[in-house]
C-alpha positions in Angstrom: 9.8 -61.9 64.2 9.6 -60.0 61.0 10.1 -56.1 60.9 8.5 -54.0 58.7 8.9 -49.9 58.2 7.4 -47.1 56.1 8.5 -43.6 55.8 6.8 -40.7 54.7 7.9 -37.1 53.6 6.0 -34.5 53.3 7.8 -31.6 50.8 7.1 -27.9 49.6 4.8 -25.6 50.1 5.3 -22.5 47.5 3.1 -19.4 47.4 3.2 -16.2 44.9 2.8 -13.2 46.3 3.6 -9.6 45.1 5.8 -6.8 46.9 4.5 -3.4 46.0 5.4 0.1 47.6 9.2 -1.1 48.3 10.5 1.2 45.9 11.1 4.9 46.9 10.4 5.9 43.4 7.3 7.5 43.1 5.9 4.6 40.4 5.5 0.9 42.7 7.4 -2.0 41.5 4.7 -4.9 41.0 7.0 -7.9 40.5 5.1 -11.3 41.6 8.3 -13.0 42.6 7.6 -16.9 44.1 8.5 -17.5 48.1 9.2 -21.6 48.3 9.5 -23.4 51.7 10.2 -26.6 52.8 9.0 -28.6 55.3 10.0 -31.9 56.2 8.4 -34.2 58.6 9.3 -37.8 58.9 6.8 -40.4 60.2 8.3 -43.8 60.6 6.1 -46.7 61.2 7.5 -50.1 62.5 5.0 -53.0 62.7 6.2 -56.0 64.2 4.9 -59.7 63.8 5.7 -63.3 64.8 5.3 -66.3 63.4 2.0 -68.0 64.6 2.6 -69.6 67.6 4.0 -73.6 67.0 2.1 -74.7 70.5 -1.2 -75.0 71.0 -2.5 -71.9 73.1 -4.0 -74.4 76.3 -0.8 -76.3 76.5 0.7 -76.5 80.0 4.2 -76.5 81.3 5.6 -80.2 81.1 2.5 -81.2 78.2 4.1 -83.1 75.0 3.1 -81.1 72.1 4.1 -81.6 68.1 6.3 -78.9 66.7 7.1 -78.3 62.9 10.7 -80.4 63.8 10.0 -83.3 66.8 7.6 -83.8 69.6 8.7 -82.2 72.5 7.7 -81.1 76.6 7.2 -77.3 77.2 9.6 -76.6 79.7 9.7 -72.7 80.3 6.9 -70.3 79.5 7.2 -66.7 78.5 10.8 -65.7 79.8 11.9 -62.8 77.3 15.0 -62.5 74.9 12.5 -62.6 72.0 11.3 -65.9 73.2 8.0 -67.4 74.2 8.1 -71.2 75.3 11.4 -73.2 75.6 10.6 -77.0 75.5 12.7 -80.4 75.7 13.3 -82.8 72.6 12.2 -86.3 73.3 15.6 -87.3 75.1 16.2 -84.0 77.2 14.6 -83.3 80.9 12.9 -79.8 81.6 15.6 -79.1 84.0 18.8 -79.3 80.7 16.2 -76.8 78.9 16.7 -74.7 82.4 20.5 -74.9 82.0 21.0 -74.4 78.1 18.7 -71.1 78.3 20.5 -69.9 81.1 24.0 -70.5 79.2 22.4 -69.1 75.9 20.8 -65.7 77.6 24.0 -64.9 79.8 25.2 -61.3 78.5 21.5 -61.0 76.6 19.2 -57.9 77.5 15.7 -59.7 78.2 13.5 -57.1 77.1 15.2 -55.8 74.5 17.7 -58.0 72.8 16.1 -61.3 70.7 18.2 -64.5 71.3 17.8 -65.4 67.7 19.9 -62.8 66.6 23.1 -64.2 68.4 22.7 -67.3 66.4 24.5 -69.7 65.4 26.0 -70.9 68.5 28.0 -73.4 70.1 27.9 -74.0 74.0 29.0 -76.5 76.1 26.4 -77.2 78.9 26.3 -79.8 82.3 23.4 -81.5 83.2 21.8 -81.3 86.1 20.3 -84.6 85.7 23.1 -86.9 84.3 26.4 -84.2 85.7 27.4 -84.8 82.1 28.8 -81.9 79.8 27.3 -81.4 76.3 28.3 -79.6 73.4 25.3 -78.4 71.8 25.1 -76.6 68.4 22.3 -73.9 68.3 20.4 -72.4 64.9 17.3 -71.1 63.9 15.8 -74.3 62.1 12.9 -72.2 61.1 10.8 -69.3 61.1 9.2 -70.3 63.9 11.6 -72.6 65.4 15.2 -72.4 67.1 17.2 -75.7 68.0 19.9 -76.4 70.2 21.5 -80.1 69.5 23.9 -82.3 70.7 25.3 -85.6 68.8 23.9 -87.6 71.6 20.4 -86.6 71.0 19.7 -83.8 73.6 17.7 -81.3 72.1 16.3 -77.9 73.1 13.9 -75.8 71.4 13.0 -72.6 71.5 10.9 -69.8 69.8 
């Protein structure tokens, strides 16, 4: 997700004018003198984008898509923490995806705190499937694409 902000300032407004008649002598003192004011007014613009989206748009939960890294199985759809589709590498099962999200997010604000920004990470995660504790190593791998990986060839990916 890339952030981008502009500010503006808008600065100094200045006017002549002339005092007359402040004098009590009989003969007006016509001195232009020059009255500056400032103004300041900040406008601050954030636009936000994302990366275009590395699965197609019609794929379902538990379809095998291509990503930029490895073929994987969309696992979780649209579940906050800056993240839209969590899916399995080609040795991991929907339900390890279930358990390294839940171990990744723990402590994470979903709406307004991105996952991405707490990496790199190490976690150890079990299995529902196999009962088996992994440790898996989690980075962004791209602009698009986040990894977590074990060295036994379970991978999750996220973005």
């Amino acid at each position: 997700m890339l952030k981008f902000q502009s500010r503006a300032l808008i600065l100094t407004v200045s006017m002549l004018a002339t005092l007359s008649g402040c004098s009590q002598e009989s003969d007006p003192i016509q001195s232009p003198i020059t009255i500056t004011t400032t103004a300041t007014t900040m406008l601050t613009t954030t636009v936000t984008t994302s990366a275009p989206n590395p699965v197609p748009p019609d794929a379902q939960l538990g379809d095998s898509v291509d990503l930029e890294v490895s073929r994987a199985t969309v696992c979780i759809y649209g579940d906050g923490y800056g993240t839209t589709t969590w899916l399995a590498g080609t040795d991991t099962s929907c339900e390890f995806v279930g358990a390294v999200h839940q171990k990744l997010v723990t402590g994470v604000n979903a709406t307004t705190e991105d996952i991405r920004d707490f990496l790199p990470m190490d976690i150890n995660v079990t299995s529902p499937v196999t009962g088996q504790e992994y440790q898996m190593s989690c980075t962004n791998e791209s602009a698009k694409v986040s990894a977590c990986r074990s060295n036994t060839n379970a991978s999750v990916y996220f973005y």
